[in-house]
ZAVEXSE-870910 format. One line per 5 residues: number of its first residue (from 1); for each residue x, y negated, z negated of C-alpha. Coordinates in steps of 0.02 Angstrom, whole numbers, plus 50000, padded with zeros to 5 digits. Layout:
NUM	X,Y,Z; ... .
***
This chain:
1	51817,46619,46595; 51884,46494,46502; 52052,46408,46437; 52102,46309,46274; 52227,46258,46168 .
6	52180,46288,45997; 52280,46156,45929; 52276,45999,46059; 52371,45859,45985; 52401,45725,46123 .
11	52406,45679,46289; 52622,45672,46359; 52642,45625,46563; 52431,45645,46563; 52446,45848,46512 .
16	52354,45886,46350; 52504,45914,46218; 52544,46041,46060; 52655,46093,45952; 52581,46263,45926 .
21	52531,46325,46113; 52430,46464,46041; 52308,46507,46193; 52109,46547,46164; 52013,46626,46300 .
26	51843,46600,46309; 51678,46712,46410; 51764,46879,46440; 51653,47002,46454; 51632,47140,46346 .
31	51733,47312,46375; 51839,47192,46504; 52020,47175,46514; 52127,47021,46579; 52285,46971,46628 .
36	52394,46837,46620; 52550,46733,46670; 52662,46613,46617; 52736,46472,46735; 52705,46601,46872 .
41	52792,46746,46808; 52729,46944,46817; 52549,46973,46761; 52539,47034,46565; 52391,47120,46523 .
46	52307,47016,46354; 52259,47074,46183; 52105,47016,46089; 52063,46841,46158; 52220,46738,46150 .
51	52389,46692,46214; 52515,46689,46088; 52634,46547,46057; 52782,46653,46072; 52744,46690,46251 .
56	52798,46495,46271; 52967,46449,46275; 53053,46288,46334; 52984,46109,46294; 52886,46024,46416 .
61	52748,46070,46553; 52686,46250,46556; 52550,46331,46652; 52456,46484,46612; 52330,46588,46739 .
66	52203,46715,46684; 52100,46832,46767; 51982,46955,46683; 51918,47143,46765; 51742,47236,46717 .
71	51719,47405,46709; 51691,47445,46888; 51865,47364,46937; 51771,47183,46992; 51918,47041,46960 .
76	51863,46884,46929; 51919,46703,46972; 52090,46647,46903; 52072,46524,46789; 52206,46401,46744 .
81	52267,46286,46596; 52419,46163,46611; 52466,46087,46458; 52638,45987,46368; 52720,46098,46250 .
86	52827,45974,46111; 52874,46064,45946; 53045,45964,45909; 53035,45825,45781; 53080,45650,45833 .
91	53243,45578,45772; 53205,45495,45585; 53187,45285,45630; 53319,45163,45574; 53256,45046,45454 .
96	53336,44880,45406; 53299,44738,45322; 53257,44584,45440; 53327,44453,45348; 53444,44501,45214 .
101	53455,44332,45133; 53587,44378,45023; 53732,44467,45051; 53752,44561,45204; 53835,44705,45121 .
106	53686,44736,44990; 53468,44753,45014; 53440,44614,44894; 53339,44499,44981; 53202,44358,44963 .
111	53107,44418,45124; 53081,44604,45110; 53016,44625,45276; 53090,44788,45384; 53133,44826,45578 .
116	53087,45001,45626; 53191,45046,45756; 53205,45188,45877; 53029,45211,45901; 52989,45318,46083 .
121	52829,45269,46182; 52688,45364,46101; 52759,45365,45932; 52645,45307,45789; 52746,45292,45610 .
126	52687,45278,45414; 52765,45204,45289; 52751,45242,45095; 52795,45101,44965; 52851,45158,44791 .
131	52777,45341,44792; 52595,45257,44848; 52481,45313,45015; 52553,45311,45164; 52489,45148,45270 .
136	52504,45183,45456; 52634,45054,45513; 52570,44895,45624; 52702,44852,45768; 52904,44892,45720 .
141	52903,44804,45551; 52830,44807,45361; 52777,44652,45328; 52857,44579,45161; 52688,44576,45074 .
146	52676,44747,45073; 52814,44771,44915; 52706,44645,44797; 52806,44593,44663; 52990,44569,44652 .
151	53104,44695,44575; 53184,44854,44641; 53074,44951,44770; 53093,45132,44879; 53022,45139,45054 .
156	52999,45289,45156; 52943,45279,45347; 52901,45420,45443; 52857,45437,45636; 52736,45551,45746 .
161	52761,45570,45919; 52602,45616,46060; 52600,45785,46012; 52609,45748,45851; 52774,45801,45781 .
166	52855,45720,45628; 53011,45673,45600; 53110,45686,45424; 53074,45511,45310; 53199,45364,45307 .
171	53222,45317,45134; 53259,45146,45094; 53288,45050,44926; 53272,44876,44935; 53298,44746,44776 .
176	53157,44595,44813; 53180,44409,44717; 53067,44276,44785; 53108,44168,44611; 53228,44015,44668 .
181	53359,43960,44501; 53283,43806,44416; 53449,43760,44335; 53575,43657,44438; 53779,43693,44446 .
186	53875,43553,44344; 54013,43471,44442; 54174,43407,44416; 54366,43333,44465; 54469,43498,44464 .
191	54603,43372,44487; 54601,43208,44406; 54750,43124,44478; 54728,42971,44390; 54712,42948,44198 .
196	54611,43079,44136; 54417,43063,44124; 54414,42907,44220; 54341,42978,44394; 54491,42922,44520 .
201	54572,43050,44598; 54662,43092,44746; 54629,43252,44785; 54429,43287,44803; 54406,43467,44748 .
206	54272,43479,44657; 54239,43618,44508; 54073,43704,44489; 54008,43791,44350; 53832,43849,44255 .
211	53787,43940,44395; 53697,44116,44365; 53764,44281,44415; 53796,44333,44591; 53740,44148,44630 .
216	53838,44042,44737; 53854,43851,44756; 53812,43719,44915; 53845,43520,44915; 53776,43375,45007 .
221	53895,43236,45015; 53748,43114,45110; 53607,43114,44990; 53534,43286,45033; 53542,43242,45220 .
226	53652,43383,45255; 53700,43546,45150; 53881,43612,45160; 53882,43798,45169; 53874,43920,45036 .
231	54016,43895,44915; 54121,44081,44894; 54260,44021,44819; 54295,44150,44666; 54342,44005,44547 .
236	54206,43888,44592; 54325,43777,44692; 54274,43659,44830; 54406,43592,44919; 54386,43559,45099 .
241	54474,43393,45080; 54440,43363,45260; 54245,43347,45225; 54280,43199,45146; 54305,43068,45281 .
246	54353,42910,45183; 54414,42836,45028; 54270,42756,44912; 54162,42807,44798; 54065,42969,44831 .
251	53915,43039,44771; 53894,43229,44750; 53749,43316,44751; 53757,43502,44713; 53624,43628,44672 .
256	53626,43845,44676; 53600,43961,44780; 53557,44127,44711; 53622,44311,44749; 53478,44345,44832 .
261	53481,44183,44936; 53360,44091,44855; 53384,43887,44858; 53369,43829,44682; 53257,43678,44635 .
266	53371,43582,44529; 53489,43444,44589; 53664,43399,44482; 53735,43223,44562; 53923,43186,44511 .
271	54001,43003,44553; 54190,42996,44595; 54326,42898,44673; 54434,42943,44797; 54585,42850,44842 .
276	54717,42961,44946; 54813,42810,44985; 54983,42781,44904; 54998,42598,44857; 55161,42470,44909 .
281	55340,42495,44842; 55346,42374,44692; 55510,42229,44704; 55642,42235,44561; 55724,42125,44507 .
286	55824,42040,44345; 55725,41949,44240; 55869,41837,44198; 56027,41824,44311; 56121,41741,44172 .
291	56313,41751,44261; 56390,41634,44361; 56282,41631,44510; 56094,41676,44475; 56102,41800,44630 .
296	56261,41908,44577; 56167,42028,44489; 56276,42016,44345; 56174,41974,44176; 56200,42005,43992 .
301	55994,42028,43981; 55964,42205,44082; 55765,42164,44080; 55698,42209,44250; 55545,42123,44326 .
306	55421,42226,44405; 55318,42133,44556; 55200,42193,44672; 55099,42328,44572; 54908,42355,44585 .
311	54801,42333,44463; 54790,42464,44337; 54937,42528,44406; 55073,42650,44298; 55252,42676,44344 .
316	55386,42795,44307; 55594,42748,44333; 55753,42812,44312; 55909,42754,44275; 56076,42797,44363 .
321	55982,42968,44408; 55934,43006,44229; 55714,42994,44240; 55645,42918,44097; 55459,42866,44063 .
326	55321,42966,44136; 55175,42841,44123; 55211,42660,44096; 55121,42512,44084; 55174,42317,44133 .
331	55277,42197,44244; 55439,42226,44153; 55577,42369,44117; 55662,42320,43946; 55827,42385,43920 .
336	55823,42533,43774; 55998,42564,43727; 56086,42548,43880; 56266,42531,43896; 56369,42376,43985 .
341	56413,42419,44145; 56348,42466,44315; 56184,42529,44324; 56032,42595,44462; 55892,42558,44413 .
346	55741,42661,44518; 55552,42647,44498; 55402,42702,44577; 55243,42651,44569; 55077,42776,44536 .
351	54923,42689,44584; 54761,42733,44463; 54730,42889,44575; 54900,42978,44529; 54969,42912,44715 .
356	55151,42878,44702; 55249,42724,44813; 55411,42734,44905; 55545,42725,44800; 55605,42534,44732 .
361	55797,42506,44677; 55887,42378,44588; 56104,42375,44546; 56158,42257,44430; 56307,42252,44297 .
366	56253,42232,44114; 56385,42146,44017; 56343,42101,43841; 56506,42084,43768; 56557,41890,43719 .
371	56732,41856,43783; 56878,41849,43678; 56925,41668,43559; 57056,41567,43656; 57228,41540,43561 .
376	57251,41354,43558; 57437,41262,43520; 57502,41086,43529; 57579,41015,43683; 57752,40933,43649 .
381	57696,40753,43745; 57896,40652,43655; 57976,40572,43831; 58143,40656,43847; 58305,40543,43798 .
386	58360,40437,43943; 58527,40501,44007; 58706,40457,43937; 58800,40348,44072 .
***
């Protein structure tokens, strides 16, 4: 006699494997009958010339004896079959991108190659790109060449364990850009401190724009040395203040990076100054002390001179707490309308990068007023009479 499974799939822990333990016995004689058991249960007597698979229950290792008898009651040999019986599906793999070079949260990437994961020893997989043939799968991943082109793309991987079970397909859709921007961000002051347009500022955020969607930004503030991260600042703002380590003229370089992470080819370079330090208190004082003493403070010209101011430098003042100019020019404060009396004079000083000075103060008296005309009158100078005796 003998045994066979008529669907062998595999080998599992060195037992032939199915899915579909359907039994065929071979050389019985004719007009003989035969028995037999199951995992050494009671003796069944067997119809036709096979085992069915419902006889089989329970995954794993199963073993089957049969005997057969002839017509004059002569048994034969027991013959025996031990086999792996796996008809459950493996769990459906995990598939992931490798390197999703854009955001985390999405499958657009520049590198479209996938991890399979969960794979069990044995296992073989298949994936299918776009509807195409399925490929047997190489490894745990799908190499990146596989999708071609760029554009959107729908992957389904399968896998097969020993006995050759499949599982259900992982679907994955996938949007592939390989195609880096060519166009570079423009830059700018988001601040100009100082006069408008001229490139001095004292605060160094910088303003990026022209930059296409879903892309983000990156600087190099050493000559392409170094990149600072991915700008994701909604407003195109970059203003980590702290990354700039010194007053001076900087030079920006600044190119895009693109939703899908690709590093674009084009370079934008902006030239600015930064100045962050606020500049000396300017000295007051009058530009004629015209009273008695010429250190009293007491004048009848209320022209202040301003000393001590850099170069290009503006100021602002007020007078007796009422602010008045916004953006001056000069070394002098002429009086406009001001009334005799005592006055304050305050003033600070804004260098060309907006940075204002300690305050500077000046008291004085303004008196413009002429005095009065003296009366004048004669002096009687006749001796008096000498005395009667």
């Amino acid at each position: 006699m003998s045994l066979g499974l008529m669907n062998r799939t595999g080998v599992v822990s060195g037992l032939p494997s199915t899915n579909d333990p359907v039994i065929q016995i071979g050389n019985l004689e004719t007009d003989a009958i035969w028995f037999y058991r199951v995992d050494g249960q009671s003796w069944v007597q067997g119809q036709g010339a096979q085992i069915p698979a419902s006889f089989f229950t329970g995954q794993g290792a199963h073993q089957v004896e049969v005997y057969q008898t002839d017509l004059a009651g002569n048994a034969s040999a027991t013959a025996s079959l031990s086999f792996w019986l796996d008809d459950l599906p493996p769990d459906a793999p995990t598939v992931q991108l490798k390197n999703n070079t854009g955001d985390s949260s999405d499958t657009l990437t520049s590198d479209a190659t996938l991890v399979i994961q969960g794979l069990q020893p044995g296992d073989v997989w298949f994936y299918q790109v776009d509807g195409q043939g399925w490929v047997p799968g190489e490894g745990e991943e799908v190499p990146d060449a596989a999708f071609g082109t760029d554009g959107d793309h729908v992957i389904q991987v399968i896998v097969r364990d020993a006995t050759g079970n499949e599982s259900a397909a992982t679907t994955l859709q996938i949007q592939r850009d390989t195609t880096a921007p060519t166009t570079a961000p423009t830059v700018a002051l988001n601040q100009d401190t100082g006069v408008r347009g001229d490139g001095i500022t004292s605060i160094p955020t910088l303003r990026f724009a022209g930059l296409e969607p879903g892309a983000q930004w990156s600087v190099s503030l050493d000559g392409g040395q170094t990149w600072h991260s991915v700008g994701t600042d909604p407003n195109g703002l970059f203003s980590d203040s702290a990354a700039f380590t010194r007053d001076g003229t900087w030079t920006v370089l600044a190119r895009q990076i693109d939703a899908a992470g690709n590093v674009g080819t084009a370079l934008s370079s902006f030239t600015f100054e930064l100045d962050r330090e606020a500049p000396a208190a300017p000295t007051l004082s009058l530009m004629n002390d015209t009273g008695v003493s010429s250190t009293d403070r007491i004048t009848s010209d209320g022209t202040v001179r301003i000393e001590g101011l850099e170069a290009d430098a503006r100021w602002t003042y007020s007078l007796d707490g009422v602010p008045y100019g916004l953006s001056n020019w000069g070394d002098e404060l002429v009086p406009d309308g001001w009334s005799d009396g005592h006055h304050v004079v305050e003033l600070i000083a804004l260098d060309a990068a907006g940075n204002a000075s300690s305050k500077a103060r000046l008291e004085f008296v303004l008196d413009t007023q002429a005095p009065g005309l003296p009366s004048l009158s004669l002096v009687d100078l006749t001796p008096p009479a000498p005395p009667v005796i």
